[in-house]
C-alpha positions in Angstrom: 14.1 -12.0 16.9 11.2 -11.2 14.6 11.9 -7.4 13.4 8.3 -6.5 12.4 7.3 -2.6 10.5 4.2 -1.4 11.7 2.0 1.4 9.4 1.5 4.0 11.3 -0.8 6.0 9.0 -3.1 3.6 8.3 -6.4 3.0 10.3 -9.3 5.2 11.1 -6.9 5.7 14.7 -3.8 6.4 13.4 -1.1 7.3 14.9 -2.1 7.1 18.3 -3.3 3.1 18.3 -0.5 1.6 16.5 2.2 3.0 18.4 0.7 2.3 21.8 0.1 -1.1 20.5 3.3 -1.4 19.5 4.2 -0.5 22.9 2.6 -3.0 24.4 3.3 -6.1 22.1 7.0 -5.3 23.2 6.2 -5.1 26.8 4.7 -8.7 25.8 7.6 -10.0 24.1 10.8 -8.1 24.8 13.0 -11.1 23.6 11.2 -12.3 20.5 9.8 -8.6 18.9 11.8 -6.0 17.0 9.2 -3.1 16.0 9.8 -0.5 13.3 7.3 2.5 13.0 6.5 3.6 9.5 5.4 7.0 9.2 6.3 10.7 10.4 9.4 10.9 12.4 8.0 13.8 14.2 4.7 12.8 14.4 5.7 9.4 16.3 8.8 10.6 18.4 5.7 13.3 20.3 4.3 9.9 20.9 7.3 8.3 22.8 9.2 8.4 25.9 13.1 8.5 25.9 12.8 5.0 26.7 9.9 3.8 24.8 12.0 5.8 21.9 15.1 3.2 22.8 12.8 0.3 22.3 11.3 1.4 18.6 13.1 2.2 15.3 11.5 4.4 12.7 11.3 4.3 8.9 10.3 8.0 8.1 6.9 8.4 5.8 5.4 11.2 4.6 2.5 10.3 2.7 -1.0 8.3 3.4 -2.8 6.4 1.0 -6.9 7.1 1.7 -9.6 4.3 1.4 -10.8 5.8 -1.6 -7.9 6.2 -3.7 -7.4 3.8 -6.6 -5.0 1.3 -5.4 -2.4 0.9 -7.6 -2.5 4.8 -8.9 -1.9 6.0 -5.8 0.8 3.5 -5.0 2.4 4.7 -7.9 1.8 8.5 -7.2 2.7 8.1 -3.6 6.3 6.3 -3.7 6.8 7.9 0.1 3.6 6.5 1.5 3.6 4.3 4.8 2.3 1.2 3.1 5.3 1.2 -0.1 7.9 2.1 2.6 7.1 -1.0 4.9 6.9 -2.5 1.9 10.3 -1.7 0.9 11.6 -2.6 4.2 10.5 -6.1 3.8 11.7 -6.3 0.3 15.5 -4.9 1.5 15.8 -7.1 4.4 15.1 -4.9 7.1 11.7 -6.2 8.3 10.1 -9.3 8.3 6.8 -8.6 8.1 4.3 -5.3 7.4 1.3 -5.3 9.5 -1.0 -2.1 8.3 -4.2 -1.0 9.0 -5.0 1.1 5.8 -6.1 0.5 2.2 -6.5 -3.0 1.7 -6.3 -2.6 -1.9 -3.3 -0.8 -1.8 -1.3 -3.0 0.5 -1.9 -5.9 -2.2 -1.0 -3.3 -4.8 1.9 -2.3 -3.2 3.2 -5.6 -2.8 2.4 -7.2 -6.0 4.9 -4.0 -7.3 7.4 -4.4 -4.4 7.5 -8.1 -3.2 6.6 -9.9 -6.6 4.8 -13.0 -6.2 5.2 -16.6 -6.0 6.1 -18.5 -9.0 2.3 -20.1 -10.4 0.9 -17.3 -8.3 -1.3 -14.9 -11.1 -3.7 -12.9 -8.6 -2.2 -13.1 -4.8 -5.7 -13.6 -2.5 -6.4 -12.2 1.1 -7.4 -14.8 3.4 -9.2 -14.2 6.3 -9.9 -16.5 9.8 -13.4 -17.3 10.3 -14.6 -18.4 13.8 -16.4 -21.8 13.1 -18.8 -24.1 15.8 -15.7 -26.5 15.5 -12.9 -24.4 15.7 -11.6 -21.9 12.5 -11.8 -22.0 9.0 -9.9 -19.4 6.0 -12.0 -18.2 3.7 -10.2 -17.2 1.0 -10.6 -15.2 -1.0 -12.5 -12.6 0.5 -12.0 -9.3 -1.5 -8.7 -8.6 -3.3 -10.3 -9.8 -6.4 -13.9 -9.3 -7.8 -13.6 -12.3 -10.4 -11.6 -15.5 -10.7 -10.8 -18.3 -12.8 -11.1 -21.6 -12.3 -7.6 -22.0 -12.0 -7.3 -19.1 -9.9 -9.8 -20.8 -7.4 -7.5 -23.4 -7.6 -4.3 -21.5 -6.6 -6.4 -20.0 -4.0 -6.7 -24.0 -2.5 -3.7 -24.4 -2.7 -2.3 -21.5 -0.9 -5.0 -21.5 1.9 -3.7 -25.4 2.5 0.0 -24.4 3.0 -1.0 -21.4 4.8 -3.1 -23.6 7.6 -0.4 -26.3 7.0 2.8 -23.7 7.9 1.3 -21.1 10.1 -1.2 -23.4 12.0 0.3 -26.8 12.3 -2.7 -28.4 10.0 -0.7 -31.1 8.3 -3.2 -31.4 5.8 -6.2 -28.9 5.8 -9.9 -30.0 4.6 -10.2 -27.7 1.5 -14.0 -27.1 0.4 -15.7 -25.0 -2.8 -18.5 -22.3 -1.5 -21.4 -23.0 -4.1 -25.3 -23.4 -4.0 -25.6 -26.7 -3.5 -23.1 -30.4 -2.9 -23.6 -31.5 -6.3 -20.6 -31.6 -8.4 -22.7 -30.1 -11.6 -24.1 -27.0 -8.9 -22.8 -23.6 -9.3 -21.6 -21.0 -12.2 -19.5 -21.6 -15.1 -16.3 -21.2 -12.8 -17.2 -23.3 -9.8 -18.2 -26.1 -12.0 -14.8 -26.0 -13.5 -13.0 -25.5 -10.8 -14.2 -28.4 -8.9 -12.8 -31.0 -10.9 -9.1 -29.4 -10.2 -9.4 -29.3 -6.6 -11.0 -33.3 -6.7 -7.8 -33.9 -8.7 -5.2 -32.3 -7.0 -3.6 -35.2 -4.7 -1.8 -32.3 -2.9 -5.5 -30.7 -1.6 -7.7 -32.7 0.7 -10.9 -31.3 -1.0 -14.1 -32.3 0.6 -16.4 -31.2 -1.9 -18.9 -28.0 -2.3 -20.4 -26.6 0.6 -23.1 -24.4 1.0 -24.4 -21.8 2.8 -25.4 -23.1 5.6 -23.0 -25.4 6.3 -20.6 -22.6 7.1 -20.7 -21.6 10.9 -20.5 -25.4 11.4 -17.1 -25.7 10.4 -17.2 -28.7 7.7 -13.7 -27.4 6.3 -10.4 -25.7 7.1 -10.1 -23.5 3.7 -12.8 -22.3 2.0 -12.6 -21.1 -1.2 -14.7 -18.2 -3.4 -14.5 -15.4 -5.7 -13.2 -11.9 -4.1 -17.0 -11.3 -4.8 -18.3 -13.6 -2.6 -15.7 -13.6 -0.2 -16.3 -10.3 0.7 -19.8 -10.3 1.2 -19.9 -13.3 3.3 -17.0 -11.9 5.2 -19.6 -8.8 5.8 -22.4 -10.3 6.4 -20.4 -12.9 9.0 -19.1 -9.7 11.2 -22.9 -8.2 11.5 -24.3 -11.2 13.1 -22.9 -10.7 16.7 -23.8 -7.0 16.5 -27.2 -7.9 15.5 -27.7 -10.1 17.8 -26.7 -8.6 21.2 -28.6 -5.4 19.8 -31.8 -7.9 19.3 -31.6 -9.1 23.1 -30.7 -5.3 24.8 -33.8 -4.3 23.1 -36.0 -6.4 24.9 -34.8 -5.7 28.4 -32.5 -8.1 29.3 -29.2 -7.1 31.2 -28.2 -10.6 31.3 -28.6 -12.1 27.5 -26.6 -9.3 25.5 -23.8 -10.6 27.5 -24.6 -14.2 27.2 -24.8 -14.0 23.2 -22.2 -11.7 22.9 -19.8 -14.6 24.1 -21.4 -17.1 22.3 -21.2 -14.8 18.8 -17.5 -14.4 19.8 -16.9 -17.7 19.2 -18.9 -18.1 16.1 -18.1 -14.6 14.4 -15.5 -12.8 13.2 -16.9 -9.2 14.3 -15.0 -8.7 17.3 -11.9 -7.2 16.5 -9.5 -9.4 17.4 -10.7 -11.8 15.2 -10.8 -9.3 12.1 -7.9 -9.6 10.9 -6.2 -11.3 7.2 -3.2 -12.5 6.1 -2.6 -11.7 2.1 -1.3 -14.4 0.3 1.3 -15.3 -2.7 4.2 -13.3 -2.2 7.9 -14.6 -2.3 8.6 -16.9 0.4 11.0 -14.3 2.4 8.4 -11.7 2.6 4.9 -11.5 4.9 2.4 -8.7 4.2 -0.4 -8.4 6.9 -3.9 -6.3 6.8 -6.0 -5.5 9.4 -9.3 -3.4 9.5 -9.3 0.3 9.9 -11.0 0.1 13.2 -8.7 -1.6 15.4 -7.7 -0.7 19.2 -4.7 -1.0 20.3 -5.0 -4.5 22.2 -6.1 -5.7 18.6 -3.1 -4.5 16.8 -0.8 -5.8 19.9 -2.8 -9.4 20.0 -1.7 -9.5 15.8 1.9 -9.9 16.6 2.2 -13.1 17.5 0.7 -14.0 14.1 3.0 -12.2 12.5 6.0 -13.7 14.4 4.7 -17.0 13.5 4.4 -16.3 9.7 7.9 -15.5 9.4 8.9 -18.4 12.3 7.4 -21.1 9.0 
């Protein structure tokens, strides 16, 4: 039984979508799925049934954490806030995992001060899953940090491997280095430093640098990058189905938005169930998962089986 706290707070939904996905992820997997709701006692138990209130423990919170707050300020002003309170539950043994919606910069915050990090871990990353032509590929990282160094990029290989490795069954992931061009002597004063520790590292498979365009093709399973660049790729990648679907409507066609739509799908993160990260580097015990403000409720209940499986390795 994976015993999994859910934010309630956090999201540009909340309360409504977290606890009616939480509903229905336990409807999917009575056995398996133990879900704690983080946030008002009174504003979740309106919420609930008598039975659906027999299925769901809560962990009372009375304070949010906005998008525009300064992460770890608020964290520290804010000590009853949903995020710190999942937190805490995973720390004390009484969850497994936090899955929240809100502040992404907070969550790692939060963590960092309540979980600790793994030893030879300085900056924790967020990953996220990027829908490649050949399959998927973690980009990492794509925004807890603005800046690295070249050892950090280094951790950050590292970590995306045994992620894949543990959570995805990739016994030994294809690790490249985003930069603007193959060449090993290509890129910034970091890249070009970092390169020669991922080529050394026995414990990485690294394939090299890979540009731009070599992305959507898939040519790696971890791909790592500053925060910076991360985060504007990861940006750019969920415009592109939008765009295109709102490129075909607008010339008529009842047919094609559909038709691209599938294909973009497949080749973009920017449907919803697809946006979602796992943040990396804490303590082995302990899973802390992110997911953007705008999910649905199918999206937050389709999450839990990655959760389960994160705590399952």
């Amino acid at each position: 039984m994976i015993r999994v706290a859910l934010d309630v707070l956090g999201g540009d939904a909340a309360a409504n979508t977290p606890i009616m996905g939480a509903l229905a992820a336990l409807d999917a997997w009575p056995d398996e799925l133990s879900v704690s709701l983080v946030g008002p006692p009174d504003e979740i138990e309106c919420r609930l049934e008598a039975e659906q209130r027999r299925r769901i423990s809560i962990i009372p919170a009375t304070q949010t954490i906005e998008q525009g707050e300064p992460p770890a300020l608020a964290v520290r002003r804010k000590p009853d806030s949903s995020i710190v309170r999942g937190l805490e539950a995973v720390r004390d043994g009484n969850a497994d995992a936090l899955i929240s919606a809100g502040s992404t910069g907070a969550v790692m915050a939060a963590s960092v001060l309540t979980l600790g990090v793994l030893p030879g871990v300085d900056r924790p990353p967020v990953g996220a899953m990027f829908p490649t032509a050949s399959g998927q590929m973690l980009v990492v990282d794509v925004g807890a940090h603005v800046n690295a160094r070249p050892h950090q990029l280094h951790q950050y290989a590292r970590l995306g491997s045994i992620y894949l490795r543990d959570s995805y069954g990739i016994a030994k992931p294809k690790v490249g280095l985003l930069n603007v061009g193959e060449e090993v002597e290509k890129g910034d004063e970091v890249t070009v430093a970092a390169y020669p520790r991922l080529a050394n590292d026995e414990n990485i498979d690294f394939v090299g640098n890979v540009e731009g365009h070599q992305i959507i093709a898939g040519p790696c399973d971890v791909l790592v990058c500053t925060g910076f660049v991360g985060n504007a790729l990861l940006k750019f990648y969920e415009s592109m189905a939008v765009s295109c679907c709102a490129c075909f409507a607008s010339r008529g066609s009842s047919r094609k938005p559909r038709s691209i739509g599938s294909c973009a799908f497949w080749t973009t993160p920017s449907t919803e169930a697809r946006r979602s990260w796992a943040s990396m580097g804490w303590r082995s015990s302990a899973t802390a998962r992110l997911r953007l403000g705008r999910s649905r409720t199918r999206f937050v209940r389709r999450w839990m089986p990655f959760a389960r499986g994160s705590c399952q390795t």
